[in-house]
C-alpha positions, 0 to 999 in steps of 0.5 A, spaced: 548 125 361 543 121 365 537 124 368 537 125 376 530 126 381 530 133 385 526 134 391 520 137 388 518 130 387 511 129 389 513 121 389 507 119 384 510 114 380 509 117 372 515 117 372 517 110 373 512 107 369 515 111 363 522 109 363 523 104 358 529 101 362 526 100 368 533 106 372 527 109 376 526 106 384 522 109 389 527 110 395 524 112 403 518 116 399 521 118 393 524 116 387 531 115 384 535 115 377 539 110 377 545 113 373 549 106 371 542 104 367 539 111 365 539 111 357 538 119 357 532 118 353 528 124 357 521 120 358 521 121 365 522 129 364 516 129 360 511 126 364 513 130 371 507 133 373 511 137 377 519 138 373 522 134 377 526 130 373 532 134 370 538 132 366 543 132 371 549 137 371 
């Protein structure tokens, strides 16, 4: 199940620079998770100063 980004967001970007295959892009102020290429690995989560990055239902 691949992880999604909610509006929490604060857009720093910790997440992004974590991920080991590159799934996370800024988009119109905030960041994204590509689905397709999300490995459920959980890096973005546990970096998320805010907990923003939750594994998506």
């Amino acid at each position: 199940m691949a992880y999604k980004i909610t509006d929490e967001c604060i857009a720093c970007g910790a997440c992004s620079e974590e991920c080991p295959v590159s799934a996370i892009s800024e988009k119109d102020g905030k960041y994204v998770i590509n689905a397709d290429e999300c490995i459920d690995c959980g890096a973005c989560s546990d970096v998320c100063p805010v907990d923003a990055a939750v594994q998506d239902e």
